[in-house]
TORKOL-4160 file (C-alpha; in steps of 0.2 Angstrom, whole numbers, padded with zeros to 4 digits, m for minus):
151
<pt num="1" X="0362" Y="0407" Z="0743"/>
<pt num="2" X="0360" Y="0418" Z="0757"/>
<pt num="3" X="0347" Y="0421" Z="0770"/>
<pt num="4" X="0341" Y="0437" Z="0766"/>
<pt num="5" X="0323" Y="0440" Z="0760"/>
<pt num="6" X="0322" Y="0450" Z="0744"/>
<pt num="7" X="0319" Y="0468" Z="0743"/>
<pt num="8" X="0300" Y="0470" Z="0743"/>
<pt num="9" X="0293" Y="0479" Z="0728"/>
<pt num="10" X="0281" Y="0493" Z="0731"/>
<pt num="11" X="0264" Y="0484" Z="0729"/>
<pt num="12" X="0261" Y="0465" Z="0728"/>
<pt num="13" X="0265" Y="0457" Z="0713"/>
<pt num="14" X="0248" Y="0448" Z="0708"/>
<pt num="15" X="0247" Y="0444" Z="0689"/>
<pt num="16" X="0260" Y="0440" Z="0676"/>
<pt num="17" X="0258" Y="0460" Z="0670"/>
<pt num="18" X="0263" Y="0465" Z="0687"/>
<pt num="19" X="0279" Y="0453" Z="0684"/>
<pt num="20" X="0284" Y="0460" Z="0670"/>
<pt num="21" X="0282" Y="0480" Z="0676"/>
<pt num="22" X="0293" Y="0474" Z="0688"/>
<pt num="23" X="0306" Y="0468" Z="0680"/>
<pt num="24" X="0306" Y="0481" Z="0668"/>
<pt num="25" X="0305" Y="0497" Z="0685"/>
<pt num="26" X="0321" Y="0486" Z="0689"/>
<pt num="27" X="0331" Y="0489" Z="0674"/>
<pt num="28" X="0331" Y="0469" Z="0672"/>
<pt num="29" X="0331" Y="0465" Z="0653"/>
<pt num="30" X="0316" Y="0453" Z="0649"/>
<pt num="31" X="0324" Y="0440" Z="0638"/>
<pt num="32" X="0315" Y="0429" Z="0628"/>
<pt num="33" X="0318" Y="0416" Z="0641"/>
<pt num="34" X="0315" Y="0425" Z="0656"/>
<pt num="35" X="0297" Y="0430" Z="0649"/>
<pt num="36" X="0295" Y="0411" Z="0646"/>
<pt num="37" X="0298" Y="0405" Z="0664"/>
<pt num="38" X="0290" Y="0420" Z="0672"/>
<pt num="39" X="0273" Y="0414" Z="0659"/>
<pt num="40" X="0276" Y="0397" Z="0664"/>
<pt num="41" X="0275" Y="0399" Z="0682"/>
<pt num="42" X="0261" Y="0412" Z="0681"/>
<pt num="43" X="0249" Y="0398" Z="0668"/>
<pt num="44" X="0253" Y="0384" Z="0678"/>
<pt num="45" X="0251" Y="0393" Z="0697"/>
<pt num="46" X="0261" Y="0377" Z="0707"/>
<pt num="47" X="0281" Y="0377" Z="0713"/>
<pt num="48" X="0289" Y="0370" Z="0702"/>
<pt num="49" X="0310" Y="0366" Z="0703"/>
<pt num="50" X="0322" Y="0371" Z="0691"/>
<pt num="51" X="0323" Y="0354" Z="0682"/>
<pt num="52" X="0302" Y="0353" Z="0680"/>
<pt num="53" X="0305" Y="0372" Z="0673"/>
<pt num="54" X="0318" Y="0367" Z="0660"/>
<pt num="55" X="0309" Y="0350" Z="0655"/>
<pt num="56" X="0291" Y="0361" Z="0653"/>
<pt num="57" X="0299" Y="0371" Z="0643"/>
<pt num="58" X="0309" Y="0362" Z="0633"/>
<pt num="59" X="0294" Y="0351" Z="0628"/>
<pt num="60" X="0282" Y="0367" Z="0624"/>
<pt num="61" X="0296" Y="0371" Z="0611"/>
<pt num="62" X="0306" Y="0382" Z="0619"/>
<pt num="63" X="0325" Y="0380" Z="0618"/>
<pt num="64" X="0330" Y="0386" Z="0632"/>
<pt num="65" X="0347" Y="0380" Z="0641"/>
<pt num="66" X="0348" Y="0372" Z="0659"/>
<pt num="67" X="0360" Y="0386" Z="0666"/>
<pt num="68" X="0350" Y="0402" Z="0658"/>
<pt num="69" X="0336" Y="0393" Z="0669"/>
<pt num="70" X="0346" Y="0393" Z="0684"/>
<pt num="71" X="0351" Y="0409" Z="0682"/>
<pt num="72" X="0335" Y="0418" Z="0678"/>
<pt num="73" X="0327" Y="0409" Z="0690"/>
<pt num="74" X="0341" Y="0416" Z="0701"/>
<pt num="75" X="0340" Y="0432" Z="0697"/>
<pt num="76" X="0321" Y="0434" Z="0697"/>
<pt num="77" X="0319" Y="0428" Z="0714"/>
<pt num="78" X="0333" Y="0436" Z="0721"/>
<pt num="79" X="0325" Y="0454" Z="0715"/>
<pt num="80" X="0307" Y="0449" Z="0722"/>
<pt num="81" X="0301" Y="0445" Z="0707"/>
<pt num="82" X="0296" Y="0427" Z="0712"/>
<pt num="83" X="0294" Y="0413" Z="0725"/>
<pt num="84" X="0312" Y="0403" Z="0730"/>
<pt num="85" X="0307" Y="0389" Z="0744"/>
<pt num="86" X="0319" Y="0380" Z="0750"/>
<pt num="87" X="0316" Y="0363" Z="0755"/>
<pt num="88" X="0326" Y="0350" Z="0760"/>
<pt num="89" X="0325" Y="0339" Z="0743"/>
<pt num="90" X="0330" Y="0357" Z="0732"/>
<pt num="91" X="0322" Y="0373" Z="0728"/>
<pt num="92" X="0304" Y="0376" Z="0722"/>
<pt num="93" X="0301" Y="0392" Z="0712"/>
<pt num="94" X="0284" Y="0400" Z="0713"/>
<pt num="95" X="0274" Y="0416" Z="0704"/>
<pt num="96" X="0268" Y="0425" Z="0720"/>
<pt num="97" X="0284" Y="0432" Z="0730"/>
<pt num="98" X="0272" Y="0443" Z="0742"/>
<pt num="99" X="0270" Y="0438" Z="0759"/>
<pt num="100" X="0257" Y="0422" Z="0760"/>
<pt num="101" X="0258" Y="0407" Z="0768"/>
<pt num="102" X="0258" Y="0387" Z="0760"/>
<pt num="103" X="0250" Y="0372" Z="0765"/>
<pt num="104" X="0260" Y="0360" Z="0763"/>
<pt num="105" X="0254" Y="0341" Z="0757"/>
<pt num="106" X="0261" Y="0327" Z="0763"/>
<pt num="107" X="0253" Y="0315" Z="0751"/>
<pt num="108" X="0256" Y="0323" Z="0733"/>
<pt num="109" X="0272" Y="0335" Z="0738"/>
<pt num="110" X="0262" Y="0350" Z="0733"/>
<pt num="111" X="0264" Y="0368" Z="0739"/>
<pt num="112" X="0248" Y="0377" Z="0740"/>
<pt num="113" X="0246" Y="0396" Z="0741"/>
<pt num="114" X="0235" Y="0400" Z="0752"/>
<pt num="115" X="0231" Y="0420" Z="0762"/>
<pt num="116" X="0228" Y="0416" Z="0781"/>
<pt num="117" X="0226" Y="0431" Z="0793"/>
<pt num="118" X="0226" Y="0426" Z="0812"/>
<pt num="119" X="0219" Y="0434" Z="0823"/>
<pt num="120" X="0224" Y="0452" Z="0831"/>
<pt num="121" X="0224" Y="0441" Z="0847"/>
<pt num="122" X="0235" Y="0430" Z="0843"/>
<pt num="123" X="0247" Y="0442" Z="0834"/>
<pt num="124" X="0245" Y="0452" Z="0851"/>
<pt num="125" X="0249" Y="0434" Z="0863"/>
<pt num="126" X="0267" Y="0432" Z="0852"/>
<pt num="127" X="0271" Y="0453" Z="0854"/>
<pt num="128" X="0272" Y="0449" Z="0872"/>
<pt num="129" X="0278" Y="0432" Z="0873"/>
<pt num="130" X="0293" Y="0437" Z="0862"/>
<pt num="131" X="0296" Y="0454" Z="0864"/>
<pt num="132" X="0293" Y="0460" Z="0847"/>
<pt num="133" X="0282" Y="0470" Z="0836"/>
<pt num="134" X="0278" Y="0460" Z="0820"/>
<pt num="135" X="0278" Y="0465" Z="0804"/>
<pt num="136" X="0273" Y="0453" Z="0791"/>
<pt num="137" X="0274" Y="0432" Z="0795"/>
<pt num="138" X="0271" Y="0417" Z="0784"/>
<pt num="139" X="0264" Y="0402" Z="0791"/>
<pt num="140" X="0267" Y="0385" Z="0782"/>
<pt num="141" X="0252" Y="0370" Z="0788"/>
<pt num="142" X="0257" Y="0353" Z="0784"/>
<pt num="143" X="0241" Y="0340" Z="0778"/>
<pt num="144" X="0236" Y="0327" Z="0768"/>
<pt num="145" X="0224" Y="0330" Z="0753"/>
<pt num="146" X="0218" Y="0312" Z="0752"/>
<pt num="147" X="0208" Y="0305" Z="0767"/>
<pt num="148" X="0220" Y="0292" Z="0769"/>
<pt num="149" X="0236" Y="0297" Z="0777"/>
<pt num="150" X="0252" Y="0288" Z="0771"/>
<pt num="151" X="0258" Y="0279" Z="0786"/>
């Protein structure tokens, strides 16, 4: 997999309606098990890996195959279609692909969507330090849920 972001789509893909309208502007056929996975992900609104994709399912009733998962998941995400994060323990897919940032939790392993502007400032303070105009960032926070950090 490369490190390339995907191309973004013309307006934010918020709901499983704009999902579909996009896969269907790209030409991408919506298969029976593409809709599935692209419903599952917009119903259940976590990251979820491939494997949790295929076993949810497969125990909802729907026969679908571990490599038409992978590949689908593939090919949705590489169209911008939904979420890819790499992490160091495998891939977690998720339903929002426009730019947002995650909070991370340390005690339950869960990615949280979350919309964090900062302020002009401080997008101003990095300009200079780096050199750059930005365009777009992410930013990913890192916390405990629980009050009771695991140590």
């Amino acid at each position: 997999m490369s490190d390339v972001e995907p191309e973004t789509t013309a307006k934010p893909i918020t709901s499983l309606e704009d999902a579909i309208d996009q896969c269907q502007s790209l030409g991408m056929r919506l298969s029976r098990q593409r809709r599935s996975i692209l419903e599952l992900l917009w119903q259940v609104e976590e990251h979820l890996s491939a494997r949790q994709i295929y076993d949810r399912l497969n125990q909802a009733g729907k026969d679908i195959g571990h490599t038409s998962v992978y590949q689908n998941l593939e090919a949705l995400s590489q169209q911008g279609i939904i979420e890819c994060v790499e992490r160091s323990d495998g891939r977690l897919y998720g339903n929002l692909s426009h730019s947002h940032s995650h909070m991370n939790c340390l005690d339950t392993d869960q990615i949280i969507d979350i919309q964090v502007e900062l302020p002009s400032e401080l997008i101003a303070q990095i300009e200079a330090q780096v050199g750059v105009t930005i365009s777009d960032y992410r930013v990913d926070f890192f916390g405990y849920r629980h009050s009771n950090p695991k140590m």
